[in-house]
PAKOLGU-384458 format. One line per field, with one value per residue (C-alpha): residue in three letters; z, x, y. Coordinates in pm, 1 decimal, decimal comma. Each point is the difference from the previous one (the first is absolute). Layout:
! residues N
r ALA | ...
w Z | ...
u X | ...
v Y | ...
//
This chain:
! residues 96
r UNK | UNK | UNK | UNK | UNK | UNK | UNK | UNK | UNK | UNK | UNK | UNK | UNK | UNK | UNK | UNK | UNK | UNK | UNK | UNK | UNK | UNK | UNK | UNK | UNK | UNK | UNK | UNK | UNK | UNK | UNK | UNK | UNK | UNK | UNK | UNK | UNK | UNK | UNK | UNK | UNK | UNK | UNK | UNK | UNK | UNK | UNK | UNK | UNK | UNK | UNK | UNK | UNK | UNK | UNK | UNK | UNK | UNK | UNK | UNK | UNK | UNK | UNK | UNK | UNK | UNK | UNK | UNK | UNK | UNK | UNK | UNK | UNK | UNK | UNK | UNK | UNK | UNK | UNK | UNK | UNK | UNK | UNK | UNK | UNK | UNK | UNK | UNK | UNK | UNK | UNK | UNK | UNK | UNK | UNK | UNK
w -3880,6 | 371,6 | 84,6 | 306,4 | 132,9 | 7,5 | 230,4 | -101,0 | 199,0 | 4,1 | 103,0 | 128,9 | -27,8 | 292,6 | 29,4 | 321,4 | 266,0 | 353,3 | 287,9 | 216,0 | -47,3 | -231,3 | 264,8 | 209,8 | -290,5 | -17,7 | 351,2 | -103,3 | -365,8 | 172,7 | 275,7 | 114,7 | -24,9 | -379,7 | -110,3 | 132,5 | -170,9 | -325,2 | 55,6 | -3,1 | -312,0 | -157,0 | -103,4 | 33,5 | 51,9 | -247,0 | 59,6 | 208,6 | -71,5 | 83,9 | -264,4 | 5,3 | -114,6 | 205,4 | 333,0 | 62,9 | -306,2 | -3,7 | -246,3 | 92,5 | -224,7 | 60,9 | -160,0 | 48,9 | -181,5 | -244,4 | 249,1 | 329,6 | 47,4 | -59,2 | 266,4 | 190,6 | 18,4 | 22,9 | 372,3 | 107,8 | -190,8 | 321,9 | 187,1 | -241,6 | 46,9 | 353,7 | -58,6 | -205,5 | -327,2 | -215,4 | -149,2 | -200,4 | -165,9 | -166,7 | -316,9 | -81,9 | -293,6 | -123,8 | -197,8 | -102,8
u -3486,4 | 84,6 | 159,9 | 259,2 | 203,2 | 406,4 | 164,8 | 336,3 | 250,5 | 261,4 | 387,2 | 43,8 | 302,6 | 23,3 | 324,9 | -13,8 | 222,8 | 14,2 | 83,6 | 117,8 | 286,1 | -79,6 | 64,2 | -261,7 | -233,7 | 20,4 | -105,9 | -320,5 | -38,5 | 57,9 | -214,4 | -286,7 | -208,1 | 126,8 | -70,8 | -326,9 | -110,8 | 117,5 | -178,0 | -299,1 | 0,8 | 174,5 | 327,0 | 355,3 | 275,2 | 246,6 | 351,0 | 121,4 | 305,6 | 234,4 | 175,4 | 365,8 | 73,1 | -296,8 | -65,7 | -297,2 | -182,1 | -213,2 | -103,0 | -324,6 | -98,6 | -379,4 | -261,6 | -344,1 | -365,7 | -44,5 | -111,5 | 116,1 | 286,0 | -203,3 | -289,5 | 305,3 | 151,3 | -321,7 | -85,0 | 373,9 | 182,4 | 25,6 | 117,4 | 280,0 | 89,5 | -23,0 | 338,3 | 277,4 | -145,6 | -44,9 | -310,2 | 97,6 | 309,4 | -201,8 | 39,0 | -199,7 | -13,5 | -180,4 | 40,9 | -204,1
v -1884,2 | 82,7 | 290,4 | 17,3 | 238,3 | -11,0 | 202,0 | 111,8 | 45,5 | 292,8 | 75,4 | 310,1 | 177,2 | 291,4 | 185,0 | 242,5 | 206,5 | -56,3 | 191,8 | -254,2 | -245,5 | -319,3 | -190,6 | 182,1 | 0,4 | -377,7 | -76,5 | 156,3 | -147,6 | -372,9 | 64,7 | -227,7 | 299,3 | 90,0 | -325,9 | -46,9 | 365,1 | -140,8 | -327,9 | 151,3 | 104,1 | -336,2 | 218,8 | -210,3 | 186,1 | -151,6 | 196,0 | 351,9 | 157,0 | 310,8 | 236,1 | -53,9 | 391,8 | 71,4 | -195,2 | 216,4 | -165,9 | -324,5 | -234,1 | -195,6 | -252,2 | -133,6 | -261,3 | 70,7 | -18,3 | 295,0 | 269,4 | -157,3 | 254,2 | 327,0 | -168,2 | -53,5 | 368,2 | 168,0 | -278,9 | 40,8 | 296,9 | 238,4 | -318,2 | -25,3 | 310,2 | 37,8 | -309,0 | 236,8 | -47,2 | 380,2 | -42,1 | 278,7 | -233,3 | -260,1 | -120,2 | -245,2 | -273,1 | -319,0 | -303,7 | -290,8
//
């Protein structure tokens, strides 16, 4: 019997506040930079979305391999911050 490895792949549910405006926050969430950083690390960013009681929340829905997005935060997490995201305002969730 051969054994193999599956890798499963997670949706990540992040809910966060910025300190910019969405729009603001979007030029750096579709950036050619942004998308390259995720890349790296196989995650596909699936939806992003403002609040509409609160337009300093965001909604970022993501698909990566099981790990991927903690690898992720821990290469790029003071990048992210450095962009209007408060690290401090994560709320993070996962699904399979």
């Amino acid at each position: 019997m051969s054994q193999f490895c599956m890798t499963i792949n997670l949706t990540t549910v992040f809910t966060f506040e910025i300190g910019s405006t969405f729009d603001e926050w979007l030029k750096f969430f579709d950036s050619k930079e942004s998308s390259e950083r995720l890349s790296e690390f196989d995650i596909k960013p699936l939806y992003r979305g403002q609040s509409k009681k609160n337009p300093q929340k965001v909604i970022v829905i993501h698909q990566a391999p099981e790990g991927n997005m903690q690898k992720f935060f821990e290469a790029h997490g003071s990048w992210i911050a450095t962009h209007g995201v408060n690290i401090s305002t994560i709320e993070v969730s996962d699904w399979i």
